[in-house]
OpenMM code with the backbone's topology and positions (N, CA, C; nanometers):
from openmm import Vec3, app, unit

residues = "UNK UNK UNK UNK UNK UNK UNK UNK UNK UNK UNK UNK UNK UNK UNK UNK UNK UNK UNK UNK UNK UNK UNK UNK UNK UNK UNK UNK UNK UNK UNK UNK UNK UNK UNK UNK UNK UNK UNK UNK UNK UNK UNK UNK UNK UNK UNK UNK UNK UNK UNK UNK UNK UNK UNK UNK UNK UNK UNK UNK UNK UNK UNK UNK UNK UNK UNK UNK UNK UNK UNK UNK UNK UNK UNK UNK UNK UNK UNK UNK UNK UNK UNK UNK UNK UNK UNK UNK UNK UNK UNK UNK UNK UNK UNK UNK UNK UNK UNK UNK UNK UNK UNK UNK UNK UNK UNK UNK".split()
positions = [
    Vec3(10.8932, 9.0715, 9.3441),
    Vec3(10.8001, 8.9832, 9.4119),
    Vec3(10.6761, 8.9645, 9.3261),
    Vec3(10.6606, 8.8518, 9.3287),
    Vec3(10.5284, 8.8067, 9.2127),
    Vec3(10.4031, 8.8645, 9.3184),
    Vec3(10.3035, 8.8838, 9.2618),
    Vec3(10.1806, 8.9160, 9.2623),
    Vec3(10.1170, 8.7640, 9.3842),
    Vec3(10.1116, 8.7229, 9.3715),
    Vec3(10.0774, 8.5935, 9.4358),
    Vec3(10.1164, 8.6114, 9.5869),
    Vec3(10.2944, 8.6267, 9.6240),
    Vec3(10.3254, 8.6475, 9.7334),
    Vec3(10.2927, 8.7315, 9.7892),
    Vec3(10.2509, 8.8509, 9.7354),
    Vec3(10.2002, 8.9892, 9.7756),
    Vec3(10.0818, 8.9886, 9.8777),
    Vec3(10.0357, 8.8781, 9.8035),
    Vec3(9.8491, 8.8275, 9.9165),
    Vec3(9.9052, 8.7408, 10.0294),
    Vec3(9.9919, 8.6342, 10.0106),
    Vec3(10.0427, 8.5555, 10.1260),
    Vec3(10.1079, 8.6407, 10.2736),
    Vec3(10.2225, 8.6231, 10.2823),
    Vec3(10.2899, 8.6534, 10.4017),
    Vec3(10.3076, 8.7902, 10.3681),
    Vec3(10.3439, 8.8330, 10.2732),
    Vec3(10.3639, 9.0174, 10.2794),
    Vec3(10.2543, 9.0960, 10.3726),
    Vec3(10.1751, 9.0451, 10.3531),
    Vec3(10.0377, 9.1147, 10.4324),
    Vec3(10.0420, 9.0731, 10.5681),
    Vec3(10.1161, 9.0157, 10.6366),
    Vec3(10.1431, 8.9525, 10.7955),
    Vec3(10.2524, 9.0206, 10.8404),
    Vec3(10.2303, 9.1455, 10.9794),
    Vec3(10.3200, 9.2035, 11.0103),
    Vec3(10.3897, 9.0805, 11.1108),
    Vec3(10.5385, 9.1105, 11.0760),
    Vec3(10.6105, 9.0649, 11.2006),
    Vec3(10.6355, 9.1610, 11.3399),
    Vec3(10.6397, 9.2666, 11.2827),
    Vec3(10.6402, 9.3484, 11.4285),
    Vec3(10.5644, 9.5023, 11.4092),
    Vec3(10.5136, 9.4955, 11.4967),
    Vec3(10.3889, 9.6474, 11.4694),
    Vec3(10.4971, 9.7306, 11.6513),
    Vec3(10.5143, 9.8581, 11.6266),
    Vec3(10.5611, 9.9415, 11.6951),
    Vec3(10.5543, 10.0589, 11.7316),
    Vec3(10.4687, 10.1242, 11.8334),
    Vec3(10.4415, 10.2614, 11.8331),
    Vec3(10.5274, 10.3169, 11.8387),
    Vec3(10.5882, 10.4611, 11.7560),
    Vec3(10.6881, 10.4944, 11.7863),
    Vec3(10.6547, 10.6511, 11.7960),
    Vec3(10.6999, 10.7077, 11.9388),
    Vec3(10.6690, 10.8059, 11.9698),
    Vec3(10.4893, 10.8191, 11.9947),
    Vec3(10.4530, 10.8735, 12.0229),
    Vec3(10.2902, 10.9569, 12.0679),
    Vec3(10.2177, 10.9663, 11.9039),
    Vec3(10.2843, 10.9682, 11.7938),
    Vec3(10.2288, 10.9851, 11.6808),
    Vec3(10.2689, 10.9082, 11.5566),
    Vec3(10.3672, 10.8282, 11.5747),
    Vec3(10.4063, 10.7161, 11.4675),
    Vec3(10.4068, 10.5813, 11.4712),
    Vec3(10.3759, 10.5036, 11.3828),
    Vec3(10.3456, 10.3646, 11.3750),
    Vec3(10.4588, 10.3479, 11.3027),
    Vec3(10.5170, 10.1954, 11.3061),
    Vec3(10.6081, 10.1292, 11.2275),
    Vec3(10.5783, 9.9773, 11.2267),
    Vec3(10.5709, 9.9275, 11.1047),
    Vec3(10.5305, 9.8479, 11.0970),
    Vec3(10.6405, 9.7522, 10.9930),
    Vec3(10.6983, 9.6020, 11.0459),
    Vec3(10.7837, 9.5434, 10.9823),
    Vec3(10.6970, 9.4339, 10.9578),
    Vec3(10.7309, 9.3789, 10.7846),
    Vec3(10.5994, 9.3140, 10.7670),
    Vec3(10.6592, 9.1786, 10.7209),
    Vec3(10.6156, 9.0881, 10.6814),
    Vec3(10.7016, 8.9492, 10.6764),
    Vec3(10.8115, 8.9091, 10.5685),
    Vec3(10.7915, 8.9930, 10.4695),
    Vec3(10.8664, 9.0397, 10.3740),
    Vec3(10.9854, 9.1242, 10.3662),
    Vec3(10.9723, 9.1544, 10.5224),
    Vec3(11.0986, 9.2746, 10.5810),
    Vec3(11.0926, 9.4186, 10.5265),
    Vec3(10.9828, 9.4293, 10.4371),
    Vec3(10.9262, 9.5355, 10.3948),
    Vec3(10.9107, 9.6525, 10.4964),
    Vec3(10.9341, 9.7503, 10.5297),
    Vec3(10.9170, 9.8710, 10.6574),
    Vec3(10.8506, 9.9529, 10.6214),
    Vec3(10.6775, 9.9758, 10.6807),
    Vec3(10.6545, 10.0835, 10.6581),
    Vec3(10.6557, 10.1661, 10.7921),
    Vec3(10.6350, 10.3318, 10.7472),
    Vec3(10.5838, 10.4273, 10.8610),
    Vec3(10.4332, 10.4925, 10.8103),
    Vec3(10.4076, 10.5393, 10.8999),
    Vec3(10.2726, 10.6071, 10.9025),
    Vec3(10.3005, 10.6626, 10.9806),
    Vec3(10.2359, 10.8326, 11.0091),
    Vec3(10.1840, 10.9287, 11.0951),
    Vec3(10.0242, 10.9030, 11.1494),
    Vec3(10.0152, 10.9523, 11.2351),
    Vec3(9.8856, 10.9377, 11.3305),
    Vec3(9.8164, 11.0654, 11.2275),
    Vec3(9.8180, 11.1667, 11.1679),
    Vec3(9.7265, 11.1946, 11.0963),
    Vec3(9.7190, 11.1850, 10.9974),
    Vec3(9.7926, 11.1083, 10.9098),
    Vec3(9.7725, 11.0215, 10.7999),
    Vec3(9.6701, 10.9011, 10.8242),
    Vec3(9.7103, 10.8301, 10.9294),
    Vec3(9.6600, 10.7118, 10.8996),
    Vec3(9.5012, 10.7739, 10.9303),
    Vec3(9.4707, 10.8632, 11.0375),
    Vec3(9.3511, 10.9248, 11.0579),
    Vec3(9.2576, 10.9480, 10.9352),
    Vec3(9.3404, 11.0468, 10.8925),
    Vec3(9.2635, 11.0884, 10.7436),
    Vec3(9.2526, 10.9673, 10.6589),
    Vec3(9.2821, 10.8634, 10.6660),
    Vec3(9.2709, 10.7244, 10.5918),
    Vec3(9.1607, 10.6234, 10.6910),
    Vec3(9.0970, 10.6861, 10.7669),
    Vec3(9.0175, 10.5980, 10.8442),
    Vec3(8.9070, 10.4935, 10.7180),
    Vec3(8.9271, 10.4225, 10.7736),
    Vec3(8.8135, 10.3506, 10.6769),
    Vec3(8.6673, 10.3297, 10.7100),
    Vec3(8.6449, 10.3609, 10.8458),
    Vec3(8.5418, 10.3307, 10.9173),
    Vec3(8.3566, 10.3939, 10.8589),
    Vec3(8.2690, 10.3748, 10.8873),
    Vec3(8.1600, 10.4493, 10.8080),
    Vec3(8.1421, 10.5616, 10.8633),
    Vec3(8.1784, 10.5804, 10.9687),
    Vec3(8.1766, 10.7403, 11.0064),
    Vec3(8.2758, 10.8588, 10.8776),
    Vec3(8.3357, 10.7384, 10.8565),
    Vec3(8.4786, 10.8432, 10.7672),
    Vec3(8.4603, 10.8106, 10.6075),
    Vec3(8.3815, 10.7077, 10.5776),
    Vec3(8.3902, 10.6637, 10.4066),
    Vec3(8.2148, 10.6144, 10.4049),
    Vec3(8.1608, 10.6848, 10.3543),
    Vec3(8.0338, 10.6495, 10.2888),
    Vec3(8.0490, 10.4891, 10.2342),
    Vec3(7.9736, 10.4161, 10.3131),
    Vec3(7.9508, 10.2496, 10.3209),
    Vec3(7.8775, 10.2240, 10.1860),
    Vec3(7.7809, 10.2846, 10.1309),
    Vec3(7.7375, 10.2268, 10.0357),
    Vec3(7.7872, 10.3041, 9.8499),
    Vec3(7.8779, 10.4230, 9.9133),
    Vec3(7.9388, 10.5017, 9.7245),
    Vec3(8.0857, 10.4950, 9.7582),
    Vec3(8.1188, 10.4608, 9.8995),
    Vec3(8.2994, 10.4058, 9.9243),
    Vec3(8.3019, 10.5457, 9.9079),
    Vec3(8.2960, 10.6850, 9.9034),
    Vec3(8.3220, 10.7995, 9.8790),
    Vec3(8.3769, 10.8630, 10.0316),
    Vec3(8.4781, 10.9120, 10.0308),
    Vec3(8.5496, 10.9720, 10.1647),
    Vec3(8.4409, 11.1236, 10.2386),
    Vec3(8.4016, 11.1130, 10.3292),
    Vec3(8.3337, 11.1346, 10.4020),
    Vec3(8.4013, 11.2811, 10.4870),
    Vec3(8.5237, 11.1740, 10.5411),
    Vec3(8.5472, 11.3047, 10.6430),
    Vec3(8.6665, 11.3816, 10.5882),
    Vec3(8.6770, 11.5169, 10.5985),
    Vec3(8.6966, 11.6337, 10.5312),
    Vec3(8.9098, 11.6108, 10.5830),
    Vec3(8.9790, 11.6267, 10.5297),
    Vec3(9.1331, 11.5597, 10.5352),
    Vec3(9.1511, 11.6901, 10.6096),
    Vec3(9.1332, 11.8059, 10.6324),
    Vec3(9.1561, 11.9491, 10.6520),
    Vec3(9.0811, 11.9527, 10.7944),
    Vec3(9.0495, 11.8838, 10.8672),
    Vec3(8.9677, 11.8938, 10.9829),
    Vec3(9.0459, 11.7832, 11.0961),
    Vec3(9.1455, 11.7481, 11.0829),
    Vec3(9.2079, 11.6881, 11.1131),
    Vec3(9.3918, 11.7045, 11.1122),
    Vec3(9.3902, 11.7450, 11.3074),
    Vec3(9.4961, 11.8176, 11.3111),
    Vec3(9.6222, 11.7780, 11.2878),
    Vec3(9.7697, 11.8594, 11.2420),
    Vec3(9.8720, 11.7611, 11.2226),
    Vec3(9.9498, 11.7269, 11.3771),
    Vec3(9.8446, 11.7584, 11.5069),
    Vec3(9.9137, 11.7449, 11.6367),
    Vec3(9.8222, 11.6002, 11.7261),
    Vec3(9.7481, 11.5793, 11.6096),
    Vec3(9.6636, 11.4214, 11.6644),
    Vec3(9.7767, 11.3372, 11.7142),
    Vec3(9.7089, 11.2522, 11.7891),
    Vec3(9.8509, 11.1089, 11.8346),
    Vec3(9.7322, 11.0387, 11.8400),
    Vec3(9.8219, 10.9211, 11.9119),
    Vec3(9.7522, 10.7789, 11.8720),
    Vec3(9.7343, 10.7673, 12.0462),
    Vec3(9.6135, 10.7423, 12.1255),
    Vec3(9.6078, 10.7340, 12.2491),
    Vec3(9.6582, 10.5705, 12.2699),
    Vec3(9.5566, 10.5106, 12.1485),
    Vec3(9.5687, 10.3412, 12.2188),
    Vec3(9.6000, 10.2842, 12.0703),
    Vec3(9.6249, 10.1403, 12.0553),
    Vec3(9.6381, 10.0645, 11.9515),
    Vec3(9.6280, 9.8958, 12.0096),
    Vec3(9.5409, 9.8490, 11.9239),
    Vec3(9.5058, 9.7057, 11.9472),
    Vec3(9.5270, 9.6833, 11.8562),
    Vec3(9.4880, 9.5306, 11.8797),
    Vec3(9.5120, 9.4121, 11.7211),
    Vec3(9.3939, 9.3247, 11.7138),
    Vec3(9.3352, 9.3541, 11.5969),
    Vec3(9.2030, 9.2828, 11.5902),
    Vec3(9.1897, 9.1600, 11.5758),
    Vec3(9.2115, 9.0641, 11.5937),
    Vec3(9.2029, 8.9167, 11.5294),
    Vec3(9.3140, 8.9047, 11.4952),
    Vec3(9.3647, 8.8394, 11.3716),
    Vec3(9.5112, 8.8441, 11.2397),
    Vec3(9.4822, 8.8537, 11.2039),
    Vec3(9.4081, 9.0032, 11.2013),
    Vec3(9.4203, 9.0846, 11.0338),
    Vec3(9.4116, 9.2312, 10.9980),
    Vec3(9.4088, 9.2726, 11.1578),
    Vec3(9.3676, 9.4707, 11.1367),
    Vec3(9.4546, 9.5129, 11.2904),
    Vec3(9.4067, 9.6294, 11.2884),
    Vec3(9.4863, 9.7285, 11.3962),
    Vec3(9.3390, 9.8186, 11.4356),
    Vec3(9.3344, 9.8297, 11.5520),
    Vec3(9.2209, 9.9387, 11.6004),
    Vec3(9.3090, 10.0475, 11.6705),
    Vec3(9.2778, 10.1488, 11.6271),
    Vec3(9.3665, 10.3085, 11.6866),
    Vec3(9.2109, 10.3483, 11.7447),
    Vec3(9.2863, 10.4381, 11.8673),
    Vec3(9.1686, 10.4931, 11.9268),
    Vec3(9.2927, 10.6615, 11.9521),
    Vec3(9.1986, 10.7413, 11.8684),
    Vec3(9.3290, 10.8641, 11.8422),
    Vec3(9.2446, 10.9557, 11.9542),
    Vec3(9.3937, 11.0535, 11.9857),
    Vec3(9.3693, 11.1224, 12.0928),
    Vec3(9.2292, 11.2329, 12.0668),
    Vec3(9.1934, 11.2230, 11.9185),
    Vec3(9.0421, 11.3189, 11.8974),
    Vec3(8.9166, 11.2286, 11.9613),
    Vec3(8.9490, 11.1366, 11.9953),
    Vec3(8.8134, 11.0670, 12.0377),
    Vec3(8.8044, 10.9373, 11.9612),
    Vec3(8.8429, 10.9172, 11.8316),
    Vec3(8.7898, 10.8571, 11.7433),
    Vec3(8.8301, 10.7159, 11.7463),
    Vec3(8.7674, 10.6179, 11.7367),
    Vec3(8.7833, 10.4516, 11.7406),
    Vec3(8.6977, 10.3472, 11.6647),
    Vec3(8.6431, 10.3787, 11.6040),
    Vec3(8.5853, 10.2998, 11.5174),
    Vec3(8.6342, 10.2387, 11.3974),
    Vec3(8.7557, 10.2384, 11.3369),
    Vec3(8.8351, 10.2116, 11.2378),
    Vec3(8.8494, 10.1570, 11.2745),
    Vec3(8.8874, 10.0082, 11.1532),
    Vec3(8.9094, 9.8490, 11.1472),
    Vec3(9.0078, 9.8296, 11.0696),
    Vec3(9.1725, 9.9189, 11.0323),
    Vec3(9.2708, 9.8892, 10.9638),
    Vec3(9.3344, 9.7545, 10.9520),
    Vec3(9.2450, 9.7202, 10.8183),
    Vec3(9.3255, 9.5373, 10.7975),
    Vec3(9.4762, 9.5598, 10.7520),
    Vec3(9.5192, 9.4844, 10.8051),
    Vec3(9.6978, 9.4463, 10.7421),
    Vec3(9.7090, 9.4792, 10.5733),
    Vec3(9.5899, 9.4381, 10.5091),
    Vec3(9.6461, 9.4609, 10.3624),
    Vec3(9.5990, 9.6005, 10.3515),
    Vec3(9.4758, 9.6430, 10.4134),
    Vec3(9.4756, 9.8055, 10.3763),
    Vec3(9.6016, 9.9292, 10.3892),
    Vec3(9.6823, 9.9010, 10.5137),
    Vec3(9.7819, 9.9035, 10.5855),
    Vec3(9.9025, 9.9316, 10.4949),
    Vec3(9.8961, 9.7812, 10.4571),
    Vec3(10.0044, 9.7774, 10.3318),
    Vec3(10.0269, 9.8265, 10.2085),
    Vec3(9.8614, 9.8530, 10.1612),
    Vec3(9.8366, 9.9336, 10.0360),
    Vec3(9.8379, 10.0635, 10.0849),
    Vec3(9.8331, 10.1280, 10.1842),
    Vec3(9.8371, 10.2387, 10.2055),
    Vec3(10.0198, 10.2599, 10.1976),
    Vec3(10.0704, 10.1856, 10.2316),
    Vec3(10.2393, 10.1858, 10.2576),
    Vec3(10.2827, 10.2023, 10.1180),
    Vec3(10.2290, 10.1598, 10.0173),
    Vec3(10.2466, 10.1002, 9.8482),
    Vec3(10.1556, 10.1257, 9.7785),
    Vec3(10.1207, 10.2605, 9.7580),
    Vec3(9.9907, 10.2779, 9.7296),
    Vec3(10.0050, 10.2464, 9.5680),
    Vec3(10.1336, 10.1883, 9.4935),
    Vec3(10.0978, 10.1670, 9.3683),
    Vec3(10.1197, 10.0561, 9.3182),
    Vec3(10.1228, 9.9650, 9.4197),
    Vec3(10.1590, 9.7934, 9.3792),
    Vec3(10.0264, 9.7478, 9.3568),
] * unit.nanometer
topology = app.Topology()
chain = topology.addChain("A")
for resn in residues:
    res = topology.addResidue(resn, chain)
    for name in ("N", "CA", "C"):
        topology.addAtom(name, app.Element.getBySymbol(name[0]), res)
């Protein structure tokens, strides 16, 4: 897949799916499949509580964050992110579709 398509429709899930109390699945327009765990994607919060806004430097500590977290709620922001509100309390993360995806591919 060229570089080009990668920004188009690859980045547009066709179907987002909670699966189980702690897993996401996500089928993306490309038929591409990713998974994620609820404390993965946690420890990947992007939010400024979790990543220093002005040095992008990760904030919250990956080790403080249990491997028995779940996902209480999940929305869809607009067309273009996912809001998790995890069973620690936490909801302020704005997971866009391409962060999502680069997290799925972390070397494309």
């Amino acid at each position: 897949m060229e570089a080009t398509d990668r920004r188009g429709t690859a980045i547009e899930p066709r179907e987002i799916k909670q699966e189980g109390d702690a897993g996401l699945r996500i089928t993306w327009a490309d038929d591409h499949v990713s998974r994620y765990s609820a404390p993965g994607l946690r420890r990947a919060c992007p939010c400024a509580q979790c990543v220093n806004e002005w040095t992008g430097q990760r904030v919250l500590k990956p080790e403080t964050i249990s491997q028995e977290l779940t996902i209480a709620d999940l929305s869809i922001v607009g067309r273009y992110a996912l809001n998790f509100r995890w069973s620690d309390g936490h909801e302020t993360g704005i997971y866009s579709f391409r962060y999502l995806r680069d997290l799925s591919d972390p070397k494309e």
